[in-house]
Backbone as CSV, one residue per row, in Angstrom:
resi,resn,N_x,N_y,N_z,CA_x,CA_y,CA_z,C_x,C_y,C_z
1,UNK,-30.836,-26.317,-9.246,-29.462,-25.959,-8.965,-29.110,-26.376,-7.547
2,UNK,-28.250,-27.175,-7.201,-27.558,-27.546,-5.938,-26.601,-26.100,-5.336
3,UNK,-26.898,-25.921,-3.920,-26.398,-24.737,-3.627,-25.021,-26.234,-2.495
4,UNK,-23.840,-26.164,-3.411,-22.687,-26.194,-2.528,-22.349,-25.001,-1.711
5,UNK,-21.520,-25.665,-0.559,-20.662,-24.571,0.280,-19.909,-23.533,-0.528
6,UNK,-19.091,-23.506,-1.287,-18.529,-23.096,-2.765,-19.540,-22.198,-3.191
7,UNK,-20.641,-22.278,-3.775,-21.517,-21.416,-4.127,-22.603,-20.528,-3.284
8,UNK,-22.650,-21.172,-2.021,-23.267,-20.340,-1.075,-21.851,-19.803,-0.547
9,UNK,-20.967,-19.980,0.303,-19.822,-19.164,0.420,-19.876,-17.781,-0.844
10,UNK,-19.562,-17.927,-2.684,-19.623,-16.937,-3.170,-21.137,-15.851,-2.711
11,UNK,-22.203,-16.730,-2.979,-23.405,-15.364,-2.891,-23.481,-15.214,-1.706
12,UNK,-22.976,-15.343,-0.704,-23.074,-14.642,0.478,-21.726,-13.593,0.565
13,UNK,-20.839,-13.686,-0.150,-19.194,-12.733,-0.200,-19.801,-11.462,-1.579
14,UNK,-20.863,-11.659,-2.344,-21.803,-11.191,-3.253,-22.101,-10.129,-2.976
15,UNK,-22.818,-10.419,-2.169,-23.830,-10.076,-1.196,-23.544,-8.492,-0.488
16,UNK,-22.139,-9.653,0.234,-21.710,-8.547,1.378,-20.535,-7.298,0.193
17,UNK,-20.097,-7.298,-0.864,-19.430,-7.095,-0.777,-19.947,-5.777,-1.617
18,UNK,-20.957,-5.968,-2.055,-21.802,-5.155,-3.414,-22.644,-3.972,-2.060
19,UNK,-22.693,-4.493,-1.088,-23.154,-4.071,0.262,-22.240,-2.768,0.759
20,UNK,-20.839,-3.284,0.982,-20.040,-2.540,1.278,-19.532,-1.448,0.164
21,UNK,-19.708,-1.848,-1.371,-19.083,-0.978,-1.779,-20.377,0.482,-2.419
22,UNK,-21.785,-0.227,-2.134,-22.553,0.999,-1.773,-22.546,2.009,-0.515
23,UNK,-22.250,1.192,0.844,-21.725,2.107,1.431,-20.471,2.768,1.315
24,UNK,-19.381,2.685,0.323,-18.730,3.798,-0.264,-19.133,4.669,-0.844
25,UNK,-20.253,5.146,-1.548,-20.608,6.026,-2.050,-21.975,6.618,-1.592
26,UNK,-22.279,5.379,-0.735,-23.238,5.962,0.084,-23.260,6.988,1.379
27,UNK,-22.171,6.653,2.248,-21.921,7.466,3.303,-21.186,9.158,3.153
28,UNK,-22.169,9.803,3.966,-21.785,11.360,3.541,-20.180,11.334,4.563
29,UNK,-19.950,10.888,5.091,-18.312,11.238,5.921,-17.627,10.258,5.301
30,UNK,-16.503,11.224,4.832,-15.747,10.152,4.245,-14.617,9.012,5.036
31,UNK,-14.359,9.366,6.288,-13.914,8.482,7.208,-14.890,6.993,7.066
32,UNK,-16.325,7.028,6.762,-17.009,6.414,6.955,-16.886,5.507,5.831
33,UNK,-16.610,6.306,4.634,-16.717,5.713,2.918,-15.157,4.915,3.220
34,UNK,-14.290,5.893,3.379,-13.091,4.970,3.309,-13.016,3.170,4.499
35,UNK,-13.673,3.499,5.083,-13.802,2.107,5.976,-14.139,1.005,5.671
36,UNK,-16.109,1.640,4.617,-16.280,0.964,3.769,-15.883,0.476,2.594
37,UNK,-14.706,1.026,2.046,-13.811,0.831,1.054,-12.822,-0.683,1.443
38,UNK,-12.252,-0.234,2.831,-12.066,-1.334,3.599,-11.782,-2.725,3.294
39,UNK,-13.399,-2.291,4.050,-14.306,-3.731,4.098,-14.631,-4.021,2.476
40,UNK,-14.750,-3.355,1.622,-15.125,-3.907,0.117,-13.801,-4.490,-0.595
41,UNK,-12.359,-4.281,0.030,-11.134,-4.737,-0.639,-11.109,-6.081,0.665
42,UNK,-11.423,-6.280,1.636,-11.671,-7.562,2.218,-11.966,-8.099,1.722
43,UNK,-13.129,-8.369,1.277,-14.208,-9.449,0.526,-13.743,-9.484,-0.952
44,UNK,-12.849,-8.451,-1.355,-12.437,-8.922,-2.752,-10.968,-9.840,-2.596
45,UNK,-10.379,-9.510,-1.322,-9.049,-10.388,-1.138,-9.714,-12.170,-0.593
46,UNK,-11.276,-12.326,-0.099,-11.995,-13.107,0.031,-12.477,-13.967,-1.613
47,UNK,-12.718,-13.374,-2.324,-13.291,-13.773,-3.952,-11.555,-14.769,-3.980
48,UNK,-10.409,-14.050,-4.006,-9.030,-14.354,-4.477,-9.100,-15.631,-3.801
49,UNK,-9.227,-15.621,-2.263,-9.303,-16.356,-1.733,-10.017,-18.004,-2.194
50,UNK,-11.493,-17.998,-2.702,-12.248,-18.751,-3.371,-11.209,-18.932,-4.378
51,UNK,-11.120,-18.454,-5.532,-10.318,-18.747,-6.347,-9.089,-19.705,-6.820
52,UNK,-8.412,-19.737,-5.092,-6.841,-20.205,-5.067,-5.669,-19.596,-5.040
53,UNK,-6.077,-18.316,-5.695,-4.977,-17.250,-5.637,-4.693,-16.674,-4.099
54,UNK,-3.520,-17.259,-3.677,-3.205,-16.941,-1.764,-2.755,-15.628,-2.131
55,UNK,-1.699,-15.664,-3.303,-0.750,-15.023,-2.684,-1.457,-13.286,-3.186
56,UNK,-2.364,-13.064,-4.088,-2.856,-12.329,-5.146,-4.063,-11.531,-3.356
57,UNK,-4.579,-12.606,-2.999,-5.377,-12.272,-1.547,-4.638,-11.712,-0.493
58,UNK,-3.485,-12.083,-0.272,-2.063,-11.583,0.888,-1.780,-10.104,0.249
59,UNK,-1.628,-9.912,-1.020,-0.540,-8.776,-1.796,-1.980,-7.612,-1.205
60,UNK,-3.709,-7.890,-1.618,-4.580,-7.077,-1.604,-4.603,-6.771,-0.378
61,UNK,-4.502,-7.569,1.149,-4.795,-7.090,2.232,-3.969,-6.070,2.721
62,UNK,-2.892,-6.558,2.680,-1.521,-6.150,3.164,-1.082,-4.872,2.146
63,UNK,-1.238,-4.413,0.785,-1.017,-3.247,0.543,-2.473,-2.123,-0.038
64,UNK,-3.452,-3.014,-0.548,-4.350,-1.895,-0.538,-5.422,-1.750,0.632
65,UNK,-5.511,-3.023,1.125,-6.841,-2.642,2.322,-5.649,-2.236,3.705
66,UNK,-4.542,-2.848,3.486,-3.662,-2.018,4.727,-2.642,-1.000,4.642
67,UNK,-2.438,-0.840,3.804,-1.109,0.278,3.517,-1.873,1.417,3.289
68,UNK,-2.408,1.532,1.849,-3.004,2.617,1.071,-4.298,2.946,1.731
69,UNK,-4.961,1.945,2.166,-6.136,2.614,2.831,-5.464,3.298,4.460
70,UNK,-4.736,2.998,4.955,-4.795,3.758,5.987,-3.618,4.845,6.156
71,UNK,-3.198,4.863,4.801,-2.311,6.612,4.474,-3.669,6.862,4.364
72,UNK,-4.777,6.866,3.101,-6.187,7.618,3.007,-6.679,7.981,4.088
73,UNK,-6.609,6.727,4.797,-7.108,7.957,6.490,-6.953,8.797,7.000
74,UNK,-5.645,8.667,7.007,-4.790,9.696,7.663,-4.572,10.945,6.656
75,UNK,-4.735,11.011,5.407,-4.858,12.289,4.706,-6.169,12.884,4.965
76,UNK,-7.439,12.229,5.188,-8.966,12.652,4.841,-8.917,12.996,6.359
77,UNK,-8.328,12.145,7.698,-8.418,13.177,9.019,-7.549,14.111,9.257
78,UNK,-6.586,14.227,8.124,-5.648,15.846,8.386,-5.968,16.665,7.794
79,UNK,-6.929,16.630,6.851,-8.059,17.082,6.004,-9.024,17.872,6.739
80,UNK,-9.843,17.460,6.998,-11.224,18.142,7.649,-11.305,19.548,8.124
81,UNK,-12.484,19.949,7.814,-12.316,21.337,8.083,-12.330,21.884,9.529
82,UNK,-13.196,20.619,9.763,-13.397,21.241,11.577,-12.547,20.849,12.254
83,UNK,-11.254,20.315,12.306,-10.272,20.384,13.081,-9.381,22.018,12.740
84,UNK,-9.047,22.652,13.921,-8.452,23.464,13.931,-6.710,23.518,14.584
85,UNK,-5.667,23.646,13.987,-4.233,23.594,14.360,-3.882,24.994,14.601
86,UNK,-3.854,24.585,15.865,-2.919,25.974,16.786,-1.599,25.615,16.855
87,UNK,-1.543,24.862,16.963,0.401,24.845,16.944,0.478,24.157,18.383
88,UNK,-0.186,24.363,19.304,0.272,24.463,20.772,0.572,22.373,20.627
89,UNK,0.204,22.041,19.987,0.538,20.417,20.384,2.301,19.642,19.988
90,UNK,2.640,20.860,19.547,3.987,20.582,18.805,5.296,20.484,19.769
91,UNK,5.900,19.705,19.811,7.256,19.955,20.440,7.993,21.116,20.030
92,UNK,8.799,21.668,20.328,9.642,22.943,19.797,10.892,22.143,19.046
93,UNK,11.111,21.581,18.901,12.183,20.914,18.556,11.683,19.842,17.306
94,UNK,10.539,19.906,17.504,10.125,18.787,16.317,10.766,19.004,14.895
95,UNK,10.908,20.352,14.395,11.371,20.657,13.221,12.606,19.899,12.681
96,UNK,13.631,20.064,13.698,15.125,20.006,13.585,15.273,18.812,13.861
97,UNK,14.562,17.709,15.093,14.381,16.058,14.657,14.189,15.311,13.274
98,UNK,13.137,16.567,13.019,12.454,15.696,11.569,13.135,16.327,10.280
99,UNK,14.387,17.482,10.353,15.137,17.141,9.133,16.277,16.950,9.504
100,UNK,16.783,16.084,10.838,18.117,15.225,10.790,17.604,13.952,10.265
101,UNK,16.488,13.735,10.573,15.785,12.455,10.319,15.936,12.422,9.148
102,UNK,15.015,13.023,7.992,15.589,13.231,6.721,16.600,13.287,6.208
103,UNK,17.634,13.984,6.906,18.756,13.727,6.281,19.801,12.151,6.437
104,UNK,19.306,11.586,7.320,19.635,10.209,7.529,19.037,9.532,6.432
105,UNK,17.946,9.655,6.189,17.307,8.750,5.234,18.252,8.777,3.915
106,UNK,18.011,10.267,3.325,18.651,10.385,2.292,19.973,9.920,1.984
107,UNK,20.614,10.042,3.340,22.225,9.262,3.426,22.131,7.978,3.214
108,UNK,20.796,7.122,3.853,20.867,5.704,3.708,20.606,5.365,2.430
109,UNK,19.964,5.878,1.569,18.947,5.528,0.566,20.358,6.302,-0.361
110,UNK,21.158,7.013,-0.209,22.189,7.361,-1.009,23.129,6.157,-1.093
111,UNK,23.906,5.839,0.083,24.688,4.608,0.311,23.888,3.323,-0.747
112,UNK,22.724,3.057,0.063,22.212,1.915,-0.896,22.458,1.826,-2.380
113,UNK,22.286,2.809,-2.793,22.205,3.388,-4.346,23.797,3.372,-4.716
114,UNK,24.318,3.885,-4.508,25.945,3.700,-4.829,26.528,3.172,-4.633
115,UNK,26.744,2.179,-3.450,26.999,0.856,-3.184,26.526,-0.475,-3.702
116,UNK,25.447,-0.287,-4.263,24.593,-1.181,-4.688,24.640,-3.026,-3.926
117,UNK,24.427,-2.454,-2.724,24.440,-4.109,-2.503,23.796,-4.731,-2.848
118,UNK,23.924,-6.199,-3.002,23.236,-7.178,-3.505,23.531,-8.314,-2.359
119,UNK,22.102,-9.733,-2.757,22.348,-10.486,-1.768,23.438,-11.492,-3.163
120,UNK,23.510,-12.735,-2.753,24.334,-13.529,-3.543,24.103,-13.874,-4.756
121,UNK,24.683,-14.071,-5.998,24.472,-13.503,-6.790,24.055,-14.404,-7.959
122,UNK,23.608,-15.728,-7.433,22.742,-16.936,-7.557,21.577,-16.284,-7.113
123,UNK,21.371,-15.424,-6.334,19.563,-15.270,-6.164,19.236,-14.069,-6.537
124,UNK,20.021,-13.132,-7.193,19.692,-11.772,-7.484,19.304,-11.991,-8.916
125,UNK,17.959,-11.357,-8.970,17.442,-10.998,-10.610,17.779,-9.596,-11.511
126,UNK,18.558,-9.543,-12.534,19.055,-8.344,-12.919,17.604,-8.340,-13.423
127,UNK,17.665,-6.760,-13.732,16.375,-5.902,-14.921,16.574,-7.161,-16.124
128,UNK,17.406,-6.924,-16.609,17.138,-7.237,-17.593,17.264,-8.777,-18.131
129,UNK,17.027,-9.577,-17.371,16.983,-11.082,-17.232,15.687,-11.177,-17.675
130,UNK,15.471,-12.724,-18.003,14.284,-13.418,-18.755,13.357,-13.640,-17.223
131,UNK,12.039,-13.179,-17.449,11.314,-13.428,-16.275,10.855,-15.011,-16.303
132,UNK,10.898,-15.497,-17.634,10.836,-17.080,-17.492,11.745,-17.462,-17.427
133,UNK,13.031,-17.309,-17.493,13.613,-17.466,-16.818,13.593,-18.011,-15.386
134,UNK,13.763,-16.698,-14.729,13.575,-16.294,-13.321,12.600,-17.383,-12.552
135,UNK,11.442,-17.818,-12.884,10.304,-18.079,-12.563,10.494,-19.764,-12.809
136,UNK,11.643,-20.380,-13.703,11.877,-21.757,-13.499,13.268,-22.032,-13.012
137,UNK,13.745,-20.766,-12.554,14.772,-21.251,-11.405,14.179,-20.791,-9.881
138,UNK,13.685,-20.273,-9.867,13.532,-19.678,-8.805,12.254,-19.903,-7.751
139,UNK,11.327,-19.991,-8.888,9.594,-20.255,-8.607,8.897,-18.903,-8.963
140,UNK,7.593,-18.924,-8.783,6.673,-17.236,-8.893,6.898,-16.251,-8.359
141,UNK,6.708,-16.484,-6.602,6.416,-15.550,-5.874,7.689,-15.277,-5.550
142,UNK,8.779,-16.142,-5.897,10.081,-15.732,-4.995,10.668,-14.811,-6.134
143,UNK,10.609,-15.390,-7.764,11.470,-14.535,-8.902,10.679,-13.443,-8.594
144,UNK,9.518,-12.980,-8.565,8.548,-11.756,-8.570,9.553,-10.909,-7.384
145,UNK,9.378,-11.573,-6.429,10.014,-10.527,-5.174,11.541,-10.252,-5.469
146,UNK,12.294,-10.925,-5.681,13.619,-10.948,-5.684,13.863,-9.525,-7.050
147,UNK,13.115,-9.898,-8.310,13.121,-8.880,-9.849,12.741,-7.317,-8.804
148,UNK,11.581,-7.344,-8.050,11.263,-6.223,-7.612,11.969,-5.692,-6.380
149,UNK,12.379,-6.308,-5.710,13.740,-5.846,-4.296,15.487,-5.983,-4.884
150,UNK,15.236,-6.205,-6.048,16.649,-6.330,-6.537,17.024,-5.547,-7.974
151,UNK,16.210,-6.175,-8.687,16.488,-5.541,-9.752,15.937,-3.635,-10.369
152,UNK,14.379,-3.967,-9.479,13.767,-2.789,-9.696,13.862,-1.812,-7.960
153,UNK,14.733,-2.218,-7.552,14.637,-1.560,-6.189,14.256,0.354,-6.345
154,UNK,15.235,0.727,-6.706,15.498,2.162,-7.097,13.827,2.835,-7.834
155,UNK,13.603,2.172,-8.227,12.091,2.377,-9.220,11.263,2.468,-7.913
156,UNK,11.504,1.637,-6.797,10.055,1.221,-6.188,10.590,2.330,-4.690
157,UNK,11.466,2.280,-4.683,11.954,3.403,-4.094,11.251,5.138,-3.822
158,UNK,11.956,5.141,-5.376,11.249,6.409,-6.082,9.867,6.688,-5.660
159,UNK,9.175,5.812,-6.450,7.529,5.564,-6.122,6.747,5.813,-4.872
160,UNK,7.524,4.981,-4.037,7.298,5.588,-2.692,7.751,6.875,-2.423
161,UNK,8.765,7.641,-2.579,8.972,8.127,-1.790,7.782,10.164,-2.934
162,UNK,7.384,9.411,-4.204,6.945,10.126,-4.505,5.171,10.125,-4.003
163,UNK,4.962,9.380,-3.504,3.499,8.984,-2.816,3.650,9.932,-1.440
164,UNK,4.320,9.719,-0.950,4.859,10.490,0.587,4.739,11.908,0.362
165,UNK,5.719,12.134,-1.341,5.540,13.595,-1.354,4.233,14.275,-1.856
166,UNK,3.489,13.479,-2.400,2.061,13.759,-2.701,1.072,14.110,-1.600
167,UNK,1.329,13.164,-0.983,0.550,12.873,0.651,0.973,14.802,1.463
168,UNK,2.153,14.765,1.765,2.582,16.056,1.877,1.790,17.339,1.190
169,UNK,2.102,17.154,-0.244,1.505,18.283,-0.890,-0.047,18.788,-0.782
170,UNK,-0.664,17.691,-0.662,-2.083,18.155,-0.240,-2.689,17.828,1.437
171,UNK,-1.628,17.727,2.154,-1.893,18.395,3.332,-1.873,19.873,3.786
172,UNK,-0.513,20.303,2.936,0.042,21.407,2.758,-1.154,22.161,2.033
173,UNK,-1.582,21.767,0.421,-2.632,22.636,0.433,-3.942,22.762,1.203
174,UNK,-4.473,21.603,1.670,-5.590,21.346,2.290,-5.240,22.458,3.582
175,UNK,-4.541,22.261,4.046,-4.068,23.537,5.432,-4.632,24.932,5.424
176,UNK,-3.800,25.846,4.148,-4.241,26.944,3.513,-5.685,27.010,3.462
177,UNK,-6.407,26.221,2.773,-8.261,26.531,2.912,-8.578,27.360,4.320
């Protein structure tokens, strides 16, 4: 067997990656597991990479090894038992910032919704349009984005903003313990 760059590149990304995702289940702190989680969605946005798939490698870094893994952080260190919250680090005012703040949002995210802007109306993908369509006027990555910031906005909206409230809810219970 001839070991190309191509095939030594894969068993060395193999290697490392079967590596990292034992230290997910290997490490007793989970700050530690989630890191290694990390590093194991690296080397799989690396495989994509080999593959050809850019954009499939961009979507993995950028929302699960960077978005979602580092809300997980930040839930598993507001988590822990041995941190203790006295209160004393709080502004006094923080409360009443953070539900004008909210209530801005909701105003914006209301406006959006009832106004329904759109960009021009040559590049907007309704729901219910042909995705092959879409995809031979438009191209892949652009009909994909445009169907999901346009047509499915409100959906992806939602989604988020029900992840946020999840994130919330088990801080909230995690607290109580």
């Amino acid at each position: 067997m001839i070991m190309t760059p191509t095939i030594l590149a894969f068993a060395v990304l193999a290697v490392a990656s079967a590596a990292s995702a034992i230290g997910v289940i290997a490490f007793k702190n989970a700050v530690y597991s989630a890191l290694s989680l990390i590093l194991t969605l690296f080397f799989l946005a690396m495989f994509y990479l080999q593959l050809g798939a850019m954009f499939i490698a961009v979507v993995q870094v950028l929302i699960y090894a960077g978005a979602i893994m580092v809300l997980f952080l930040f839930v598993v260190t507001m988590l822990t038992p041995d941190a203790q919250d006295t209160g004393e680090d709080r502004i006094p005012w923080q409360r009443y910032v953070g539900g004008l703040l909210g209530v801005v949002l909701v105003g914006a995210l209301s406006y959006l919704i009832f106004k329904n802007i759109s960009g021009s109306s040559s590049m907007v993908i309704k729901a219910g349009d042909s995705y092959s369509h879409a995809v031979a006027a438009h191209g892949n990555v652009e009909a994909f984005g445009l169907a999901l910031f346009h047509g499915y906005l409100f959906p992806f909206e939602v989604t988020s903003l029900l992840i946020v409230v999840a994130i919330l809810g088990a801080l909230v219970f995690g607290r109580r313990a």
